[in-house]
Biopython code that builds the backbone (N, CA, C, O; Angstrom):
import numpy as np
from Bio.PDB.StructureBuilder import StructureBuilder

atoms = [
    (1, "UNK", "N", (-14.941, -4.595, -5.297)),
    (1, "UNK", "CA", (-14.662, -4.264, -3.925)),
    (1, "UNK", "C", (-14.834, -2.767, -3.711)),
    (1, "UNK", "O", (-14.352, -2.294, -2.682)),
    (2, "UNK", "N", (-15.554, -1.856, -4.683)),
    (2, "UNK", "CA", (-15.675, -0.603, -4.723)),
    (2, "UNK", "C", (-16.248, -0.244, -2.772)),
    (2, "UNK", "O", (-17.039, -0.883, -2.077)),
    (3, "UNK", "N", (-15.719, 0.568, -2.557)),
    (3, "UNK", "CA", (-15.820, 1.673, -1.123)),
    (3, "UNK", "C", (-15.443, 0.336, -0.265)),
    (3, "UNK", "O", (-16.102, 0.442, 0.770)),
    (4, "UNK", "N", (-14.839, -0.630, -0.226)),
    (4, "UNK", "CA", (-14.508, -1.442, 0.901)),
    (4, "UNK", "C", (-12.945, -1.524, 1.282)),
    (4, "UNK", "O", (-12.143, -1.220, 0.399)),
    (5, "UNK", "N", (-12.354, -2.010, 2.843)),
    (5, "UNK", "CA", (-10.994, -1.888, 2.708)),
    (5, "UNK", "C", (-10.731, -3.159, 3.094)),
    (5, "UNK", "O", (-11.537, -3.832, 3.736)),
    (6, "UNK", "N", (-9.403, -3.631, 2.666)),
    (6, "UNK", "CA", (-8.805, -5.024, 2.591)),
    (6, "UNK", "C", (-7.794, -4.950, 3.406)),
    (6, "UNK", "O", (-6.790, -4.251, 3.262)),
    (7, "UNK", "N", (-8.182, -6.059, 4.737)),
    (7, "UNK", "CA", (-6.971, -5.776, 5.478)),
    (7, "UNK", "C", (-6.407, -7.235, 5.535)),
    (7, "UNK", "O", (-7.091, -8.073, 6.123)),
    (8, "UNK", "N", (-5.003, -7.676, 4.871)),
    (8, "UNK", "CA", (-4.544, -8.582, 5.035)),
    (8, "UNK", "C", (-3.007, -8.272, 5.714)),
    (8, "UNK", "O", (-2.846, -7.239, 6.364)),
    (9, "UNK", "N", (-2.059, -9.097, 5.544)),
    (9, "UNK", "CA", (-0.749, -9.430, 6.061)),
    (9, "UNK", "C", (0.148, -9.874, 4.672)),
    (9, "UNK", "O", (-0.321, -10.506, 3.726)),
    (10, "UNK", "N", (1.475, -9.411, 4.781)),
    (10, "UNK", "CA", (2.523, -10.267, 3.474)),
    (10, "UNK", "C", (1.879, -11.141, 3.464)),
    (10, "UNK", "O", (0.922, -11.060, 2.694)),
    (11, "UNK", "N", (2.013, -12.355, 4.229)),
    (11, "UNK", "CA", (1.852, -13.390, 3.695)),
    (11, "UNK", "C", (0.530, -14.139, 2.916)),
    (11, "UNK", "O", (0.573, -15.222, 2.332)),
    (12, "UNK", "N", (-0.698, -13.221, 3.082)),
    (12, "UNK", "CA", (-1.695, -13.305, 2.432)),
    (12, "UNK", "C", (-1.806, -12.635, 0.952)),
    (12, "UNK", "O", (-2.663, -13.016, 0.154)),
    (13, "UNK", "N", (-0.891, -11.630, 0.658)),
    (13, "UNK", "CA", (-0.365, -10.510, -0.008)),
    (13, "UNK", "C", (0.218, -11.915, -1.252)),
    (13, "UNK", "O", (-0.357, -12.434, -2.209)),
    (14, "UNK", "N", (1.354, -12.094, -0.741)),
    (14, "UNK", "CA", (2.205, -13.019, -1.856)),
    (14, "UNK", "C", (1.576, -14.265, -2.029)),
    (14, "UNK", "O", (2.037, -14.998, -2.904)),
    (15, "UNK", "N", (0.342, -14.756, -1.181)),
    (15, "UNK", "CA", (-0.056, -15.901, -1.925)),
    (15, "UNK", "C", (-1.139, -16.043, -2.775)),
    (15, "UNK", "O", (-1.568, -17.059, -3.323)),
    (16, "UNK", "N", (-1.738, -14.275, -2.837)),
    (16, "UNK", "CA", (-2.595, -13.874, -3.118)),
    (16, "UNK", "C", (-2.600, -13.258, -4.932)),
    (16, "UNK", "O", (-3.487, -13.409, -5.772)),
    (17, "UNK", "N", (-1.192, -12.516, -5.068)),
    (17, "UNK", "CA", (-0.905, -11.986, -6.410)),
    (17, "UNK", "C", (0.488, -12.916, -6.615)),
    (17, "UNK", "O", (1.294, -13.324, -5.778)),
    (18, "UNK", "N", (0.420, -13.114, -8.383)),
    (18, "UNK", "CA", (1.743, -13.224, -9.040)),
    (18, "UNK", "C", (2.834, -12.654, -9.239)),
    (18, "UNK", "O", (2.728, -11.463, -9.532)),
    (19, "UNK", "N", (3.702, -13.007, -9.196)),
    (19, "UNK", "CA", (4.762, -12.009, -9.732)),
    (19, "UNK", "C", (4.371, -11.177, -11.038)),
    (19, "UNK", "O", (4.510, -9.955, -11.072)),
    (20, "UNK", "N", (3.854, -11.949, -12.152)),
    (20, "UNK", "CA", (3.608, -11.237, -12.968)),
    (20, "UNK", "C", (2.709, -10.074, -12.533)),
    (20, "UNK", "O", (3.168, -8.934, -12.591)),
    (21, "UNK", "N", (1.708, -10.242, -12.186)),
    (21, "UNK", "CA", (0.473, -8.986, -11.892)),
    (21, "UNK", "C", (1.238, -8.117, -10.950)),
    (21, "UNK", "O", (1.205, -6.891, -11.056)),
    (22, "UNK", "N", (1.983, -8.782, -9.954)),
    (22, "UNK", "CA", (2.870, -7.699, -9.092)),
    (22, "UNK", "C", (3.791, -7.019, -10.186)),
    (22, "UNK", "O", (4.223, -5.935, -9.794)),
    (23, "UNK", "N", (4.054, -7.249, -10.998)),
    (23, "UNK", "CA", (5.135, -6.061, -11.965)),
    (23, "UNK", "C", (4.129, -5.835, -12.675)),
    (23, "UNK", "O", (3.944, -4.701, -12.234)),
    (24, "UNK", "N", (3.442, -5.944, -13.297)),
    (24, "UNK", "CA", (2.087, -5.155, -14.293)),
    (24, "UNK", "C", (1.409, -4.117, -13.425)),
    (24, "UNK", "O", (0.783, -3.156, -13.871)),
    (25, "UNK", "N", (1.625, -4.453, -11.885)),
    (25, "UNK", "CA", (0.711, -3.470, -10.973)),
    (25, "UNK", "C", (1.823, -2.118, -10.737)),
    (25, "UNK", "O", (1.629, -0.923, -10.511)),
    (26, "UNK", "N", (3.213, -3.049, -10.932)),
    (26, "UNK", "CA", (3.910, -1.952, -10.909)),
    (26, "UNK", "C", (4.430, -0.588, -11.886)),
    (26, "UNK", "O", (4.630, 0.625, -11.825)),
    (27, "UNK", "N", (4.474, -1.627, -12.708)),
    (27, "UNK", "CA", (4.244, -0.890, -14.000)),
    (27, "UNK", "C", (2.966, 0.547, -14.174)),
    (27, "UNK", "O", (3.075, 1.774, -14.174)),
    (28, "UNK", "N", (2.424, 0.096, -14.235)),
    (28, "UNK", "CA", (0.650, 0.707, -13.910)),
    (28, "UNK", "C", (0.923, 1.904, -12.917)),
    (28, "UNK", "O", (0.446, 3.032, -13.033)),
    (29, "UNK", "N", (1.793, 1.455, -11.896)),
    (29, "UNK", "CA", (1.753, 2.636, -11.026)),
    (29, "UNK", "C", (2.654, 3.395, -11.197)),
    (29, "UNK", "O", (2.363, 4.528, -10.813)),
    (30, "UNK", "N", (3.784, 3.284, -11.664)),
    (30, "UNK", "CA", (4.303, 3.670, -12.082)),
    (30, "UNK", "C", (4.273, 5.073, -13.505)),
    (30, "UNK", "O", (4.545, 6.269, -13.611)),
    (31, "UNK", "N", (3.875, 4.199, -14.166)),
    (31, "UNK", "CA", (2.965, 4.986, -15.632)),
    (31, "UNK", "C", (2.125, 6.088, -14.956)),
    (31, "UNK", "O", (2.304, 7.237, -15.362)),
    (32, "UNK", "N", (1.264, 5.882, -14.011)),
    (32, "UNK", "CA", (0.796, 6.757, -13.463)),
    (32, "UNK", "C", (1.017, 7.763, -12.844)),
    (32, "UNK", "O", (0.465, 8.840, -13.067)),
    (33, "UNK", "N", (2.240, 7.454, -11.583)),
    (33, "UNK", "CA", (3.260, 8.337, -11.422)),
    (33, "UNK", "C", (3.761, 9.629, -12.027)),
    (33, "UNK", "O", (3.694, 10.740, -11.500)),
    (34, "UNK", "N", (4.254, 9.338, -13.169)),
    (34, "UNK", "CA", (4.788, 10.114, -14.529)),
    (34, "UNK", "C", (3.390, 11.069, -15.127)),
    (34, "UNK", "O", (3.441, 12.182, -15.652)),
    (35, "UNK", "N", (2.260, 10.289, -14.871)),
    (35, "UNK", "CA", (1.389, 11.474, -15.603)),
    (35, "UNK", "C", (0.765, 12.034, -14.604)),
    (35, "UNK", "O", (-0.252, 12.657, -14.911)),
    (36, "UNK", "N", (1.149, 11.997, -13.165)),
    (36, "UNK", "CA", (0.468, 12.842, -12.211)),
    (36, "UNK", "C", (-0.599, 12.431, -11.580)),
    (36, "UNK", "O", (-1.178, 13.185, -10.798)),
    (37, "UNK", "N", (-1.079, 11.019, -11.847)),
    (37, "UNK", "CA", (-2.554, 10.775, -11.247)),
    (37, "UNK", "C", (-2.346, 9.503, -10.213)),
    (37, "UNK", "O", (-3.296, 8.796, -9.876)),
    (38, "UNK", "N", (-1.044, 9.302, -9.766)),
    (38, "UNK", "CA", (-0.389, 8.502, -8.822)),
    (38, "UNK", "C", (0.246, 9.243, -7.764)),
    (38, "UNK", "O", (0.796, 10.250, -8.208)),
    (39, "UNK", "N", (0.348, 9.115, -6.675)),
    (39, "UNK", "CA", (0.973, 9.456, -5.494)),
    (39, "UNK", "C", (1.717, 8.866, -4.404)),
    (39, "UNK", "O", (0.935, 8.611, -3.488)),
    (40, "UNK", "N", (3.317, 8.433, -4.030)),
    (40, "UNK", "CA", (3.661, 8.177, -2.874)),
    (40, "UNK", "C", (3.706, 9.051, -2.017)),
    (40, "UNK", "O", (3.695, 10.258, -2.261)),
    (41, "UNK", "N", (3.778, 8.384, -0.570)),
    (41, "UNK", "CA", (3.973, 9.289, 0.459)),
    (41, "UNK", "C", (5.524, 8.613, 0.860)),
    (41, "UNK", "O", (6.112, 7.564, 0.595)),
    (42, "UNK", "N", (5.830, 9.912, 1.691)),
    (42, "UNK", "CA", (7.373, 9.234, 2.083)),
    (42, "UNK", "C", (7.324, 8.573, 3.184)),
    (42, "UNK", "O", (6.689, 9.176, 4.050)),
    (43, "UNK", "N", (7.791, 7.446, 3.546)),
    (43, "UNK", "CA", (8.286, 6.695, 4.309)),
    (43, "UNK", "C", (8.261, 7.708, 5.599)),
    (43, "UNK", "O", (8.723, 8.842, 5.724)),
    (44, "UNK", "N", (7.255, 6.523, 6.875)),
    (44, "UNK", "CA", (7.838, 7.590, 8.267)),
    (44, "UNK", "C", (7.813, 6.457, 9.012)),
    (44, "UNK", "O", (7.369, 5.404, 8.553)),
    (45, "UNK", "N", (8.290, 6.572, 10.237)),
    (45, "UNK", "CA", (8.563, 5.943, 11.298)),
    (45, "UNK", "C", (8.840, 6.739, 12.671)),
    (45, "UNK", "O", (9.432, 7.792, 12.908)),
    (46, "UNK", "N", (8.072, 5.668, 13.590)),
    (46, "UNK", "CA", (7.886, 6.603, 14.857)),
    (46, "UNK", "C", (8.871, 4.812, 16.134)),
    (46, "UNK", "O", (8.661, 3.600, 16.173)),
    (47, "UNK", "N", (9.587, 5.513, 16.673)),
    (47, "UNK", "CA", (10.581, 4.462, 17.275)),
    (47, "UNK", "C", (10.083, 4.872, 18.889)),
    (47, "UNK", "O", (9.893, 5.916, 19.513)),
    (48, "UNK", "N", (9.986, 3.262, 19.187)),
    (48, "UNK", "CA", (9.006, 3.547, 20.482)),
    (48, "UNK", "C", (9.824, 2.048, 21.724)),
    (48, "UNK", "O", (10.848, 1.513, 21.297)),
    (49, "UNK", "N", (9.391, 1.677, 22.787)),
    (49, "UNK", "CA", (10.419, 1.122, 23.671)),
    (49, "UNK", "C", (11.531, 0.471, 23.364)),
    (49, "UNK", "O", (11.655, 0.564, 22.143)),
    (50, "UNK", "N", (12.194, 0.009, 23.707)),
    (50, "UNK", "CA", (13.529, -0.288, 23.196)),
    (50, "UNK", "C", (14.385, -0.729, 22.009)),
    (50, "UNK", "O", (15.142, -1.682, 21.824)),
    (51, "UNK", "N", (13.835, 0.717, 20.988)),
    (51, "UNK", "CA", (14.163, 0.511, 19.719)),
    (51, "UNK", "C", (13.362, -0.356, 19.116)),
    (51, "UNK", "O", (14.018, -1.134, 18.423)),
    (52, "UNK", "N", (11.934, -0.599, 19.079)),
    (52, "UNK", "CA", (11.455, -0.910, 17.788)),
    (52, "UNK", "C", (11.125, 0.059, 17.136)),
    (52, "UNK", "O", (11.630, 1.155, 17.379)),
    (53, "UNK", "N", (10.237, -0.098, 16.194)),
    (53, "UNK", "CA", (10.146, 1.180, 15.235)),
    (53, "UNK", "C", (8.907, 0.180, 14.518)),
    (53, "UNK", "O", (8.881, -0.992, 14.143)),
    (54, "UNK", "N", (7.754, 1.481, 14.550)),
    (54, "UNK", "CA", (6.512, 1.437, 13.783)),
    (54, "UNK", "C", (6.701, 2.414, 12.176)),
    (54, "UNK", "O", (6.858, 3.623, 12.004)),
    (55, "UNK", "N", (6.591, 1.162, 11.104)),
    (55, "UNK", "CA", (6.771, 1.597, 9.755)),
    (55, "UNK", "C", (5.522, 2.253, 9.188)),
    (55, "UNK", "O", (4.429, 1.817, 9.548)),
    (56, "UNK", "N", (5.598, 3.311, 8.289)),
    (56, "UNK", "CA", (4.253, 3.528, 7.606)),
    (56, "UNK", "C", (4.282, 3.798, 6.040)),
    (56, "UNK", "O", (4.193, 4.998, 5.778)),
    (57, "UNK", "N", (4.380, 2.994, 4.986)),
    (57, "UNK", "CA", (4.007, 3.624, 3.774)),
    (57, "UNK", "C", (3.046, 3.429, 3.045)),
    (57, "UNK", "O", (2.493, 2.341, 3.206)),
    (58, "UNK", "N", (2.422, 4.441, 1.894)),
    (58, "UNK", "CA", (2.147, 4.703, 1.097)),
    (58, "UNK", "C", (1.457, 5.204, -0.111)),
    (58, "UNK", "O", (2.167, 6.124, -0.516)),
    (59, "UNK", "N", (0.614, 5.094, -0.758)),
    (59, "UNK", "CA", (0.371, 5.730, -2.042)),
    (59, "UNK", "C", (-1.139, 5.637, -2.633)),
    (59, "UNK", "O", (-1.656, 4.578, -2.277)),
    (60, "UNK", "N", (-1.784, 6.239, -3.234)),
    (60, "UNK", "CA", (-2.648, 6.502, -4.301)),
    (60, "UNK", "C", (-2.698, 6.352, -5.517)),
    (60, "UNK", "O", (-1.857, 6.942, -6.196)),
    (61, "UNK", "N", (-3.671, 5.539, -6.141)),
    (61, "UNK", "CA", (-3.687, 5.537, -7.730)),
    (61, "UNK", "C", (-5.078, 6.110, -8.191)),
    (61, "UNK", "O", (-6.046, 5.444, -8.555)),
    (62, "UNK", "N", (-4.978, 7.547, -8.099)),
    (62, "UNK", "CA", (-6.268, 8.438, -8.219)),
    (62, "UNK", "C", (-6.895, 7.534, -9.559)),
    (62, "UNK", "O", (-7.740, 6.732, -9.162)),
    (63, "UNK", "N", (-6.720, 7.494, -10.726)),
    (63, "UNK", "CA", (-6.981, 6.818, -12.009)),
    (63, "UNK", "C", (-7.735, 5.464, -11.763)),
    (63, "UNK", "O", (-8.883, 5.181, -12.105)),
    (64, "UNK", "N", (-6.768, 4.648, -11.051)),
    (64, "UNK", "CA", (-7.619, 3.279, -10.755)),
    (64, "UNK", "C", (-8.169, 2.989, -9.869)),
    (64, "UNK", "O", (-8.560, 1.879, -9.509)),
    (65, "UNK", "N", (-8.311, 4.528, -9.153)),
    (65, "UNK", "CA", (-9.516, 3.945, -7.804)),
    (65, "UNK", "C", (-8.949, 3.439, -6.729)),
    (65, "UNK", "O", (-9.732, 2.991, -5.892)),
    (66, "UNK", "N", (-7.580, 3.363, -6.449)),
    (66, "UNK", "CA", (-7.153, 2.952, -5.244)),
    (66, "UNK", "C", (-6.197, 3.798, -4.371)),
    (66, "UNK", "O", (-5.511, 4.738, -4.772)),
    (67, "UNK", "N", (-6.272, 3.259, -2.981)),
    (67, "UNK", "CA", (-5.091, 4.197, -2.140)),
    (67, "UNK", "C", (-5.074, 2.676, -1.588)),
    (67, "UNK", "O", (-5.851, 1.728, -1.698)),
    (68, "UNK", "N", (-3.574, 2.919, -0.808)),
    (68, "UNK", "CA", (-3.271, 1.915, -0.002)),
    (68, "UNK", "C", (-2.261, 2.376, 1.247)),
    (68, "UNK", "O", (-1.866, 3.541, 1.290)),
    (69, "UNK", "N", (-1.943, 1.596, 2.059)),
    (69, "UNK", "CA", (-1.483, 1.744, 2.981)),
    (69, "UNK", "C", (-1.147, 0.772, 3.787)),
    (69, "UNK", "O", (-2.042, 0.119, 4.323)),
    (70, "UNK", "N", (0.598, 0.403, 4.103)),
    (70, "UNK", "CA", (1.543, -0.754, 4.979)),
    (70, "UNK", "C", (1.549, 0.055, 6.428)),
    (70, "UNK", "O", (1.532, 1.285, 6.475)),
    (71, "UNK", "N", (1.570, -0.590, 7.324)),
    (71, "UNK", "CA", (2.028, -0.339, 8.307)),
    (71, "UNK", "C", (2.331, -1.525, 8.924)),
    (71, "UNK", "O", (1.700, -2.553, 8.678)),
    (72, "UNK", "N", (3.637, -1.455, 10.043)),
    (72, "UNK", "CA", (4.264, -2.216, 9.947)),
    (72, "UNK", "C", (5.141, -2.835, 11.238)),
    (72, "UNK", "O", (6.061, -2.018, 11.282)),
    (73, "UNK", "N", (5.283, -3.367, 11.833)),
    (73, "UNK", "CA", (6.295, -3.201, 12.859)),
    (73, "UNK", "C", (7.082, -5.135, 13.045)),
    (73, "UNK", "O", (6.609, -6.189, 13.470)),
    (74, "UNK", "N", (8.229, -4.798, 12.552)),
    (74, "UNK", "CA", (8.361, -6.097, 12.556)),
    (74, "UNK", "C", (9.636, -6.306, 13.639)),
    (74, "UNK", "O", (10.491, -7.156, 13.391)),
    (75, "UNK", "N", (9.690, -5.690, 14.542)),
    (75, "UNK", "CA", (9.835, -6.373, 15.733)),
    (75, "UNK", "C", (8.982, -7.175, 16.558)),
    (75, "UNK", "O", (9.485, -8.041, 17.274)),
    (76, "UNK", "N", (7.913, -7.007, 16.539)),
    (76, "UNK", "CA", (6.577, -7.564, 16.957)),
    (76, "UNK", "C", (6.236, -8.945, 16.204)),
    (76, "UNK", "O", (6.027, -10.024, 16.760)),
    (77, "UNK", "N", (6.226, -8.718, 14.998)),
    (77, "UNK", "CA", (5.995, -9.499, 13.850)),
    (77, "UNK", "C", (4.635, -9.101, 13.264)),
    (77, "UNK", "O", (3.853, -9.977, 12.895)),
    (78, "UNK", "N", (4.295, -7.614, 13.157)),
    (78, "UNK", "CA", (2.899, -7.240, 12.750)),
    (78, "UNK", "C", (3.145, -6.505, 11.715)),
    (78, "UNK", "O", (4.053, -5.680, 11.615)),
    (79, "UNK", "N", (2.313, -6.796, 10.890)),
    (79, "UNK", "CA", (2.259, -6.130, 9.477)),
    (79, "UNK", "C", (0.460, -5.426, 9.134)),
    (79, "UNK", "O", (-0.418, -6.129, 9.634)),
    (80, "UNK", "N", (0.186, -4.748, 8.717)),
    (80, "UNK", "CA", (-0.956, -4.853, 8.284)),
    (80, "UNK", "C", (-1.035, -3.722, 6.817)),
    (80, "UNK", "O", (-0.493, -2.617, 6.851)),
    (81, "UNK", "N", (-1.798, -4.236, 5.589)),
    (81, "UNK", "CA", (-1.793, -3.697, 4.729)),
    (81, "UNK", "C", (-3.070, -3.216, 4.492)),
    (81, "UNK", "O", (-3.914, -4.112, 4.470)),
    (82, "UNK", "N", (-3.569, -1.878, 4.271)),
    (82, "UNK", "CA", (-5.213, -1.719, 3.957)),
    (82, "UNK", "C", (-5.085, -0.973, 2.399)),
    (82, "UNK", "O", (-4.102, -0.267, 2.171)),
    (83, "UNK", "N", (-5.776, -1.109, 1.713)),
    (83, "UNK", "CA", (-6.054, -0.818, 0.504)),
    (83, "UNK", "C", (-7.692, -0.325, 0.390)),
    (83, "UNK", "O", (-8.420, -0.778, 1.273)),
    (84, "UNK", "N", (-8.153, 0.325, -0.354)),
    (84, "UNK", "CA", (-9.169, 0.761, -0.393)),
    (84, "UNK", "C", (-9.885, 1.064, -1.749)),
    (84, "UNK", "O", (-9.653, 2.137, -2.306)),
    (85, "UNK", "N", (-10.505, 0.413, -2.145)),
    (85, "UNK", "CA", (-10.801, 1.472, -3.422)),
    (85, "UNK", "C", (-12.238, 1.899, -3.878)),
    (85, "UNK", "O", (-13.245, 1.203, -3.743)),
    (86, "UNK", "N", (-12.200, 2.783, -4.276)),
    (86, "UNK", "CA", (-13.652, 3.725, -4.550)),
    (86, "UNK", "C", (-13.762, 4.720, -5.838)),
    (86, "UNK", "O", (-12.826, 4.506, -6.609)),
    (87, "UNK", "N", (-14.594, 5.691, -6.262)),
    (87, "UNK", "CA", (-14.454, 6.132, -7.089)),
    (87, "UNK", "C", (-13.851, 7.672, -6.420)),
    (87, "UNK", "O", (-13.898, 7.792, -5.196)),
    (88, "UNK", "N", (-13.514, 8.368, -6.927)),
    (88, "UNK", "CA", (-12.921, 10.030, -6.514)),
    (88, "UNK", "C", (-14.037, 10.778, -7.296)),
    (88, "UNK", "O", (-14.461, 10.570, -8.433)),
    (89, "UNK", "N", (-14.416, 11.764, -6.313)),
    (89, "UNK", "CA", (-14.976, 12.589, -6.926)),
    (89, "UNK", "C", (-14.224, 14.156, -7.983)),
    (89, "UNK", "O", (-13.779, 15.201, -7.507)),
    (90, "UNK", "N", (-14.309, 13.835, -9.204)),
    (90, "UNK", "CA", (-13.466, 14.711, -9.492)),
    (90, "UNK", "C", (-14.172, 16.477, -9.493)),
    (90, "UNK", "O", (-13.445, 17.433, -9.761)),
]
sb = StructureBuilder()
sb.init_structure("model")
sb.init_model(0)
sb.init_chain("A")
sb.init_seg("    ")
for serial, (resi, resn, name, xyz) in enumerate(atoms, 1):
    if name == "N":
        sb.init_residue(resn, " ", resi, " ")
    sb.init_atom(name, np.array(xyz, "f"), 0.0, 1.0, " ", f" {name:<3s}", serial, name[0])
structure = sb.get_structure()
């Protein structure tokens, strides 16, 4: 899926990966984390007519070629997740 982005929803998300690969992915990112070639962003939110609130997180795995990104609003009931992955030019 090199230079393409994946836009699904949770529920395509969890029927899509295992639990196992979901903790091996976490793991992974984690590990990465620690040696610097991983990145979260912090959590933001922008609150808009009567108290809903549009969610946004997250992160980079410079090493394995991916960034991703939730956004979110579940007053609505909208989710959307994009992921991306490519090579970095180092």
């Amino acid at each position: 899926m090199a230079d393409q982005a994946l836009w699904t929803n949770e529920a395509e998300v969890t029927a899509f990966i295992d639990l196992r690969d979901a903790i091996a992915a976490l793991e992974r990112g984690l590990t990465d984390e620690a040696a610097g070639s991983a990145v979260d962003m912090a959590k933001t939110h922008a609150t808009f007519g009567r108290g809903d609130t549009l969610n946004a997180i997250g992160a980079t795995m410079v090493a394995q070629g991916i960034l991703g990104i939730k956004v979110s609003d579940l007053s609505l009931g909208v989710e959307v997740l994009r992921m991306r992955t490519r090579q970095w030019r180092r």
